[in-house]
C-alpha positions in Angstrom: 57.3 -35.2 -94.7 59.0 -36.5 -97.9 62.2 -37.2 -96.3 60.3 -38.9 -93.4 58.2 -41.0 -96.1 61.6 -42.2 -97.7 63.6 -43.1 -94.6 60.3 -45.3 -93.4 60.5 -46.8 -96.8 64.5 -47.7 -97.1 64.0 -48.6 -93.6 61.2 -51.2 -94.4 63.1 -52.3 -97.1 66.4 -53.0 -95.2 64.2 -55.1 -92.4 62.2 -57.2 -95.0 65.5 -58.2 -97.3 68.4 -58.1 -95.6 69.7 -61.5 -94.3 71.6 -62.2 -91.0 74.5 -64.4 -90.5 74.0 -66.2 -88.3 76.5 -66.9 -85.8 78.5 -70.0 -85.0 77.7 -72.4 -82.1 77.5 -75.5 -80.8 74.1 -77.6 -80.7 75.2 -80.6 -78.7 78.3 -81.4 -76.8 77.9 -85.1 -75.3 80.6 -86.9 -74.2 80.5 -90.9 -73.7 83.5 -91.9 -71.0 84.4 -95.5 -70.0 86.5 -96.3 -67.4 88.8 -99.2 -68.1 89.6 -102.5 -65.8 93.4 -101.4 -66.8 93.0 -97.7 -65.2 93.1 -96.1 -68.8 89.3 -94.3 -70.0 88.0 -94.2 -73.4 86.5 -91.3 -74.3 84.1 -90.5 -77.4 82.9 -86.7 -77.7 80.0 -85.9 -80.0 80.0 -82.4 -80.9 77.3 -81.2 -83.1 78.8 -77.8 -84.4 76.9 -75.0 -86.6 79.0 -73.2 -88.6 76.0 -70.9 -89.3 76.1 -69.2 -92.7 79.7 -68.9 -92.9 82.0 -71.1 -95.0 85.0 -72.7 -93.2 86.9 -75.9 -93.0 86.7 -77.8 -89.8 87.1 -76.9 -86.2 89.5 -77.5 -83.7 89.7 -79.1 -80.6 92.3 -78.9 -77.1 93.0 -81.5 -74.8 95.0 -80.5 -72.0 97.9 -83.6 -71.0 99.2 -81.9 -68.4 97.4 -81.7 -64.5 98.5 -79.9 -61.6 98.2 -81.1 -57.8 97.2 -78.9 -55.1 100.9 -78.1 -54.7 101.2 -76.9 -58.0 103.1 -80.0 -58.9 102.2 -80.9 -62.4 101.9 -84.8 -63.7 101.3 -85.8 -67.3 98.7 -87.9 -68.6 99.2 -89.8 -72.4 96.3 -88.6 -74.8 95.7 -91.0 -77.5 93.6 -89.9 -80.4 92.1 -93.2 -82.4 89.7 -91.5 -85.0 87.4 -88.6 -86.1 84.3 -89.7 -87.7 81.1 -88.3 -88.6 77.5 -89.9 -87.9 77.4 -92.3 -90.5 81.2 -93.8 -89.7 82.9 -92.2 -92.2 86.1 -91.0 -91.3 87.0 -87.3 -91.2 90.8 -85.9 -92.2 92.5 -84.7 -89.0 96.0 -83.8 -87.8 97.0 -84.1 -84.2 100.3 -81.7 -83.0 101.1 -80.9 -79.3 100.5 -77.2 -78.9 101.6 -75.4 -75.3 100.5 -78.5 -73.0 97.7 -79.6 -75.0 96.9 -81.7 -78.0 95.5 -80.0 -81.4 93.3 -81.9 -83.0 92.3 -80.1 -86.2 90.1 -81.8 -88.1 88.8 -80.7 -91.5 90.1 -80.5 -95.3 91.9 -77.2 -95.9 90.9 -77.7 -99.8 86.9 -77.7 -98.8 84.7 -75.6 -97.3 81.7 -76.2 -95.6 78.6 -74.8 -93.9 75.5 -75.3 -91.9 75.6 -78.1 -89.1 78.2 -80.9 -88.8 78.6 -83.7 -86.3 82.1 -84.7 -85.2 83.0 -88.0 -83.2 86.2 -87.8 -81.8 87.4 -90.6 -80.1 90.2 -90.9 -77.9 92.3 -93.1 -74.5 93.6 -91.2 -72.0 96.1 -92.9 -69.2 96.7 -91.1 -66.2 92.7 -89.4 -65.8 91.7 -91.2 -62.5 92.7 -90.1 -59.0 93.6 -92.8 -56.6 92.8 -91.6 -52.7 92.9 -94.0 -49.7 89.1 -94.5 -49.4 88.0 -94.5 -53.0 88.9 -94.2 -56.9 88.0 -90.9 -58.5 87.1 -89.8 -61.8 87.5 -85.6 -61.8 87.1 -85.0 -65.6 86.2 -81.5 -67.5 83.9 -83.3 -69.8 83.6 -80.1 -72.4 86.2 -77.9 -72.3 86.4 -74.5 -70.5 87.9 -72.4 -73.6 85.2 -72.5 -76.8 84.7 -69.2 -78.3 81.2 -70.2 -78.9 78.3 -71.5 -76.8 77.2 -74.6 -76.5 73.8 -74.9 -76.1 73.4 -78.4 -74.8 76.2 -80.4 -72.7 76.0 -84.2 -71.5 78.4 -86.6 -70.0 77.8 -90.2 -69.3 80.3 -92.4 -67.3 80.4 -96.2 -67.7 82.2 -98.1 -65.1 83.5 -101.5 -65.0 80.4 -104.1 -64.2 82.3 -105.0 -60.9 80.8 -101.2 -59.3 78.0 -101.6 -57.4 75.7 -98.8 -58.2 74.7 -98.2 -55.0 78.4 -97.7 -54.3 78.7 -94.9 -56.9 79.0 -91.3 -55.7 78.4 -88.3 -58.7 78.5 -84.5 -58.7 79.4 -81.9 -61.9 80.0 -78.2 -61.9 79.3 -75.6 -64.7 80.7 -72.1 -65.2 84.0 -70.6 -66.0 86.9 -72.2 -64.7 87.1 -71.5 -60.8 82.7 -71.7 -60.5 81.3 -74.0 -58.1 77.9 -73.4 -59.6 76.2 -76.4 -60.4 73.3 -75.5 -63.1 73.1 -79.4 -64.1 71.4 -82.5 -63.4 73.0 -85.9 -62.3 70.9 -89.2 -63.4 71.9 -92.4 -62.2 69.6 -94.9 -63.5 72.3 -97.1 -65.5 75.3 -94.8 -65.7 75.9 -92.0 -64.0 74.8 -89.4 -66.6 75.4 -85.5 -66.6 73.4 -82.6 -68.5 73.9 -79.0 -68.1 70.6 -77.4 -67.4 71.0 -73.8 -69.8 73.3 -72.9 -72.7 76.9 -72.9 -72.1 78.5 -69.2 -72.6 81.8 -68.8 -74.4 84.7 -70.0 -71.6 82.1 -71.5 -69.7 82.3 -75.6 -69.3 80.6 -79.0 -67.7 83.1 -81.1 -65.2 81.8 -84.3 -63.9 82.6 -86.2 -60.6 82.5 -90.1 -60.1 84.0 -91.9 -57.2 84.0 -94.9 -56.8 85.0 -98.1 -54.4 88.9 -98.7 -54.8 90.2 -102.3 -56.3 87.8 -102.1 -59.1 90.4 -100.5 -61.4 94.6 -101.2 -62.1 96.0 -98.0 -60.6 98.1 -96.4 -63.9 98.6 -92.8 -62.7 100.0 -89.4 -64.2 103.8 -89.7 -64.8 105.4 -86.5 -62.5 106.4 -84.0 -65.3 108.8 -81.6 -65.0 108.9 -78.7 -67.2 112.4 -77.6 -68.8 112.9 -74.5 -67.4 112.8 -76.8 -63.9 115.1 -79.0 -64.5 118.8 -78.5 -63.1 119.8 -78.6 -66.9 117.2 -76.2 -67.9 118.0 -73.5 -64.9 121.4 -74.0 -66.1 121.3 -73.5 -69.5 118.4 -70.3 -68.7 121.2 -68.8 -66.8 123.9 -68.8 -69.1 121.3 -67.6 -72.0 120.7 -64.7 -69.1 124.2 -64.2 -68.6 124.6 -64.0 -72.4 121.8 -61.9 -73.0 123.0 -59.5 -70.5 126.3 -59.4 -72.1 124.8 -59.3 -75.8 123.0 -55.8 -74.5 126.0 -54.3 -72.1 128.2 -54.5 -75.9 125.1 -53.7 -78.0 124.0 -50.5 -75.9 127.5 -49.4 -74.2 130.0 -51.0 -76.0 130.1 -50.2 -79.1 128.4 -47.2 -79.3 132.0 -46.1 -77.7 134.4 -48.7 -79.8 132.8 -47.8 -83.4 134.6 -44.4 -83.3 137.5 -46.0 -81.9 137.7 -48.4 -84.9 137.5 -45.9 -87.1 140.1 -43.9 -85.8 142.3 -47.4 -85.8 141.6 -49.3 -89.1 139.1 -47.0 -90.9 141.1 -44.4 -91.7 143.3 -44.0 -94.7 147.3 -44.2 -94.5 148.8 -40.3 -94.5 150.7 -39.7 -97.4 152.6 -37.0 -99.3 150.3 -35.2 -101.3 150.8 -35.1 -104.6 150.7 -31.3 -105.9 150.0 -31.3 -109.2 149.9 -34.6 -112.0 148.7 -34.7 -115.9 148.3 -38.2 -115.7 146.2 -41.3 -114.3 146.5 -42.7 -111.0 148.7 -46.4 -111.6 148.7 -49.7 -110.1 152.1 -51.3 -108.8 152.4 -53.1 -111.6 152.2 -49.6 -113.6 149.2 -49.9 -115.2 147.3 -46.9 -115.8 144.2 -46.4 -114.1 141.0 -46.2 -116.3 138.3 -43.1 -115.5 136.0 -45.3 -114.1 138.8 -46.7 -111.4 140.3 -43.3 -110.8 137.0 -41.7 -109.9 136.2 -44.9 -107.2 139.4 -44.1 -105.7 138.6 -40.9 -104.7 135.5 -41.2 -103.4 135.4 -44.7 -102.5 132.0 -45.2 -104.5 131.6 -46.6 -107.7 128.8 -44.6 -108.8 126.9 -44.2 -112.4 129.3 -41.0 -113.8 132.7 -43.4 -113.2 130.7 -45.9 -115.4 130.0 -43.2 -118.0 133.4 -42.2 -118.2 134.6 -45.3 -119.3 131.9 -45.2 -121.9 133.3 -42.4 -123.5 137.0 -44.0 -122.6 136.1 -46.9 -125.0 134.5 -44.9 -127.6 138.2 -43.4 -127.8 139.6 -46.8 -127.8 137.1 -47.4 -130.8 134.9 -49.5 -129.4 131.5 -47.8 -129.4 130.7 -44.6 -130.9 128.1 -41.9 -129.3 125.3 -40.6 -131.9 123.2 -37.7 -130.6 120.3 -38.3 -133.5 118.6 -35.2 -131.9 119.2 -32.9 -128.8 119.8 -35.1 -126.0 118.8 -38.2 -127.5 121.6 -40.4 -127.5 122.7 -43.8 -129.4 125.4 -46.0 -128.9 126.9 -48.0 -131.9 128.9 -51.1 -131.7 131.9 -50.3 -133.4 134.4 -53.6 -133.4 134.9 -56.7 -130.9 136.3 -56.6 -127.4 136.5 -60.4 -126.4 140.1 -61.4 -125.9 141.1 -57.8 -126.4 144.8 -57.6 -123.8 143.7 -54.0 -123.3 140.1 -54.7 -121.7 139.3 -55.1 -118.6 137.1 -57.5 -117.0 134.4 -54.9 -116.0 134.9 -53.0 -119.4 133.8 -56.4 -121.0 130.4 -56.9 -118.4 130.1 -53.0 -119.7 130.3 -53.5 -123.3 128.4 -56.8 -123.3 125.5 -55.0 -121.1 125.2 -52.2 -123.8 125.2 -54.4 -126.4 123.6 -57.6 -125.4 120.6 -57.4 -127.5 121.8 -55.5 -130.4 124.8 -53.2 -131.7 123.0 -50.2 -131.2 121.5 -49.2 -128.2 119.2 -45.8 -127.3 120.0 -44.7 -123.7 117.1 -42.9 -123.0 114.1 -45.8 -122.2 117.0 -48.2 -121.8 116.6 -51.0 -118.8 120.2 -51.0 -117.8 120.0 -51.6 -114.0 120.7 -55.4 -113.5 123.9 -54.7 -116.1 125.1 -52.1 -114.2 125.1 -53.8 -111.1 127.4 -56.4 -112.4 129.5 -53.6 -113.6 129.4 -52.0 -110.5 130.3 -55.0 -108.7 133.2 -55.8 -111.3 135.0 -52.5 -110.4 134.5 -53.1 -106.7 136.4 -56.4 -107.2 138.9 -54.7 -109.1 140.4 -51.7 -106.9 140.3 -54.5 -104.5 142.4 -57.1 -106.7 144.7 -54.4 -107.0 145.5 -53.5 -104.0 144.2 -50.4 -103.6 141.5 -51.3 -100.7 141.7 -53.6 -97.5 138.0 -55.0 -98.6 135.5 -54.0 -100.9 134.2 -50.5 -100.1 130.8 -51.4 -100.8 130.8 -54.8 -98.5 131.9 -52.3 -95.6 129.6 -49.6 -95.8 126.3 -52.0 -96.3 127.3 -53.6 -93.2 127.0 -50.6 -91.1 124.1 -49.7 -92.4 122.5 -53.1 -91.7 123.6 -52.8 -88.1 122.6 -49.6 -88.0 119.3 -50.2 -88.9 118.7 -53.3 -86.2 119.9 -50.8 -83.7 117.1 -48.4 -84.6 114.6 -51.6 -85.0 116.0 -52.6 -81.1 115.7 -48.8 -80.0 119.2 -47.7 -79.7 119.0 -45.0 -81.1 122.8 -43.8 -79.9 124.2 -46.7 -81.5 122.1 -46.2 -84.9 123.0 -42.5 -85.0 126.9 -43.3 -84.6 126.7 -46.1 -87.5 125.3 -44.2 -89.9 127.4 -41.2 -89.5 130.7 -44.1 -89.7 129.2 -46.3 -92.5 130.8 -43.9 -95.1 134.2 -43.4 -93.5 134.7 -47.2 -92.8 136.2 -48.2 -95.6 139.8 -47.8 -95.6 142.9 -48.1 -98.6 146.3 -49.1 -98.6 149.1 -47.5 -98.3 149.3 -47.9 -102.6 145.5 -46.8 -102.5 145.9 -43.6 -100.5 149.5 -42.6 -102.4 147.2 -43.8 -105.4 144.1 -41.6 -104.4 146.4 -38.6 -103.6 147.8 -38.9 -107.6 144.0 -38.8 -108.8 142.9 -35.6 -106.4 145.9 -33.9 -107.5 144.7 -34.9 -111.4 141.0 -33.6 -110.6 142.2 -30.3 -109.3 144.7 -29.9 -112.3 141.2 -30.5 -114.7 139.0 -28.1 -112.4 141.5 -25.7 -111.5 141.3 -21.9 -113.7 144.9 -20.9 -112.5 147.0 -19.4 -115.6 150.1 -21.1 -114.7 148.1 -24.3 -115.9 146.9 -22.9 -118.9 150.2 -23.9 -121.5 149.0 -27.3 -120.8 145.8 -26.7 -122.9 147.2 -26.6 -126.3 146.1 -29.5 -128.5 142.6 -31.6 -128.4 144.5 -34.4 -127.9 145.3 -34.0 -124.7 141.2 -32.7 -124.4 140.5 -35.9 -125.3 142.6 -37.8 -122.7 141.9 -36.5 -120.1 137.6 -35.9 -121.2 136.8 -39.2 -119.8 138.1 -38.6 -116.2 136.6 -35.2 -115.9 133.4 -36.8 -117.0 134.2 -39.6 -114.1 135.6 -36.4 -111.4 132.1 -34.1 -112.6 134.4 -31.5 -113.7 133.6 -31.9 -117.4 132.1 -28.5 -118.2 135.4 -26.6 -116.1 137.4 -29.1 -118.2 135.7 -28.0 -121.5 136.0 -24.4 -120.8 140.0 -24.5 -120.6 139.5 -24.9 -124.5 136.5 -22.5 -125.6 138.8 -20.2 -127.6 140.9 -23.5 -129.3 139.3 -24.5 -132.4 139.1 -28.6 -132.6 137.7 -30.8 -134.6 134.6 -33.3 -133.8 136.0 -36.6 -132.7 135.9 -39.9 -134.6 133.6 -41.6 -132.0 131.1 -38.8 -131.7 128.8 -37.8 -134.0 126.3 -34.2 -132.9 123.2 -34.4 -134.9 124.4 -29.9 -134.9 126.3 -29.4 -137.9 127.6 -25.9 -136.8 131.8 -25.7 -136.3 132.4 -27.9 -133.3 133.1 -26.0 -129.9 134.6 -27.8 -126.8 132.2 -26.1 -124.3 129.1 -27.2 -126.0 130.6 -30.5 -126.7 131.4 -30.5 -122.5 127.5 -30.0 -122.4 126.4 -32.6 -124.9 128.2 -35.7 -122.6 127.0 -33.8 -119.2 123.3 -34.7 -120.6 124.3 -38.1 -122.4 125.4 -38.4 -118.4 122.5 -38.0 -117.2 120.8 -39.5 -119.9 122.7 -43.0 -119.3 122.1 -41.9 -115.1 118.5 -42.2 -115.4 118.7 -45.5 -118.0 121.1 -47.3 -115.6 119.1 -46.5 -112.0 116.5 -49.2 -111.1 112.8 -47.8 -111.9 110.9 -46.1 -108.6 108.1 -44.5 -107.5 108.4 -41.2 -105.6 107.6 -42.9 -102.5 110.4 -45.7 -103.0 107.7 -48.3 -104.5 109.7 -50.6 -107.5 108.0 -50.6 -110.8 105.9 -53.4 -111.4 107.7 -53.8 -115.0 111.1 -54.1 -113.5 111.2 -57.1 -111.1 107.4 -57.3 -110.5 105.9 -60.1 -108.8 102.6 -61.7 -107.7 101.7 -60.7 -104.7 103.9 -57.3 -104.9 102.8 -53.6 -105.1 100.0 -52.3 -102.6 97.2 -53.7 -100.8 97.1 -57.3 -100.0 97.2 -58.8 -96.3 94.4 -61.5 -95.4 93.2 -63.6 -92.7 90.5 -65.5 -91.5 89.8 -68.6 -89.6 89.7 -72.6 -89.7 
């Protein structure tokens, strides 16, 4: 009973408060039409429109130019709009365009809003509306409009002819329905003008069309202008074809062609020269010049990426060099210090410089862990790309090639071909390809990474002195080999490095140092990789924007 009690009263309470909107319509749709003594009609349409409760702008409204014979032959007429006004003569704001065979006339301020009821005068010349048979002039007009969304609750047309007609001479009719009814729910007045008013509310895609004929020689005859339509013309059939032709071409090479000739293009350009492998090498990959290949080069060679640990190693390259030196204030908290200048230096190079001057653009110290090093390291990145390039050592930037095929491959799975996506993706990484000096080049660095991650005894005599730990640290760092590297010398006693200081004070071991710039690694990994979500969302801190982030979308109406 209590539950029964409380629904009555919410239910009461919903009825006797809540408020409806109330739905757009239109209140009066009358249409004033003179016929000219030129054969052109002036037209002025009073539409009395409701916007109801809801707030909107202005309203739209379609006049069809173009008119089709009983042959399906189409004809154009010329619409001419001369002003919007509302009933006390003032002028409304309104922009005409032409909009799939019709002229939009949208009328309204897009800065406003406005409610309730408005009345709208639009007035307008058409040449080209009457119909000129052998027996009489004709005026066939759709006075309203057969495609409002809303109803119109009261339609009239009146139709002033030159003072020349008799009345008596004047024939009249009108329809009313969707396009195609012959109903005829409306009344025809003839007492001055022929006049015509729709006898019940409109629907949505309902209409009123008015008839008036009248004696012939009365009006100049100005009729539609034949129009063809583009695609009609012997131009346009011609030019349709070839696009058809093309378009047939464009999808025989999109879905059969090159599904087949990306694997062949591999197999021709895309792979690298064969070379004499190099067995076994101590030293740095060179360029034909003879310069000695820095880590963060050597490791790009190899795997044709130039990826966050090749930066890193040439981090700890400069801090050799004494450029920087690394500071672990606490366990795995890392600090870089500025340790001298590099500009000018003969043995920088350019991406070393974007490097350093990334680090150290705000300050000479930097702590990696919190850092926002991502738009640096892009320029880094793409430093090194131009680089191994400039050298000779690739046919075209690595990085250009691969994002390429990954772009194509992702419009072949946006255009469905699925084959074709499958095959690029799989390729993308193999496309690039090297010289004949980047592959002999290449072979030099794989044979240095396997002499740093290789345990065989025959190598071990070469593991005798920290300085040549120290060498060849930074391109085990770049190959990922560090800790293999480090563990060569776990039973040689050496002596902490200049350009690192541990915040552990205990005798300094080269296995624990190997860990120590694994994490500074990962350290300067995370710092240097642009901030994301788990879901791949950006951070709104790094490269936000208005309008970014979730939610959002919109619409509406006029």
């Amino acid at each position: 009973m209590k539950k029964t009690l409380c629904f009555s009263f919410f239910l009461f309470f919903f009825l006797a408060f809540s408020v409806p909107v109330k739905a757009e319509s239109i209140r009066l749709f009358s249409s004033d039409i003179t016929v000219q003594k030129d054969g052109r009609i002036h037209v002025i349409e009073q539409i009395n429109y409701d916007f109801g409760s809801l707030y909107k702008h202005g309203i739209y409204r379609f006049i069809p130019y173009i008119t089709k014979n009983t042959q399906g032959k189409e004809y154009k007429m010329d619409v001419l709009v001369n002003s919007v006004k509302d009933e006390t003569g003032s002028p409304y704001s309104f922009t005409t365009s032409q909009v799939n065979s019709t002229l939009q006339v949208k009328i309204g301020d897009g800065d406003r809003t406005i409610t309730g009821e408005h009345t709208y005068f639009i007035d307008y010349t058409v040449s080209g509306a009457l119909t000129y048979f052998s027996d009489h002039d004709e005026l066939y007009w759709n006075a309203t409009g057969n495609e409002w969304q809303v109803a119109i609750e009261a339609a009239t047309a009146t139709v002033h002819l030159p003072s020349s007609v008799a009345s008596e001479k004047v024939t009249s009719t009108c329809y009313t329905g969707i396009t195609g009814s012959s109903a005829r729910d409306c009344e025809v007045t003839t007492a001055e003008a022929p006049t015509f008013t729709s006898q019940s509310t409109l629907t949505p895609g309902s209409g009123l069309t008015i008839v008036v004929g009248f004696p012939k020689g009365n009006v100049a005859v100005l009729e539609p202008t034949p129009y063809t339509r583009f695609e009609n013309t012997w131009y346009g059939m011609l030019i349709l074809s070839l696009l058809g032709i093309i378009l047939a071409l464009l999808g025989l090479i999109w879905y059969i062609v090159l599904p087949v000739y990306i694997p062949i293009r591999w197999y021709l350009t895309g792979r690298d020269p064969k070379v004499q492998d190099v067995r076994v090498w101590y030293d740095p990959p060179k360029t034909e010049k003879g310069r000695s290949l820095t880590p963060a080069e050597t490791g790009s060679l190899i795997d044709e990426t130039v990826d966050m640990r090749d930066i890193f190693g040439s981090i700890v390259h400069l801090a050799q060099r004494g450029y920087l030196q690394i500071v672990e204030e606490k366990k795995n908290d890392f600090v870089l210090k500025k340790k001298k200048e590099w500009e000018g230096k003969a043995d920088i190079m350019p991406f070393e410089e974007l490097l350093l001057s990334g680090l150290f653009k705000d300050s000479d110290e930097l702590k990696i862990k919190g850092a926002e090093l991502s738009s640096e390291m892009n320029k880094v990145t793409d430093s090194l790309y131009t680089q191994v390039v400039g050298d000779g050592f690739f046919k075209k930037n690595p990085q250009t090639t691969r994002t390429l095929y990954y772009v194509l491959g992702g419009i072949a799975l946006f255009t469905g071909n699925i084959v074709l996506a499958i095959i690029l993706f799989i390729f993308a990484k193999r496309m690039p390809a090297k010289t004949i000096l980047g592959a002999q080049q290449a072979s030099v660095a794989k044979s240095l990474k396997t002499f740093l991650s290789s345990q065989e005894r025959q190598l071990e005599f070469q593991a005798k002195n920290q300085m040549f730990f120290e060498k060849l640290l930074p391109f085990a760092i770049a190959f990922g080999v560090e800790k293999i590297w480090a563990g060569r010398f776990k039973d040689i006693s050496l002596t902490q490095p200049s350009w690192y200081v541990g915040h552990n004070n205990s005798a300094f071991n080269a296995v624990y140092f190997a860990s120590v710039m694994h994490s500074s690694a990962n350290s300067f990994k995370t710092s240097a990789t642009p901030v994301s979500s788990t879901t791949g969302h950006s951070s709104g801190f790094s490269g936000g924007f208005s309008g970014g982030g979730g939610g959002g979308g919109g619409g509406g109406s006029w």
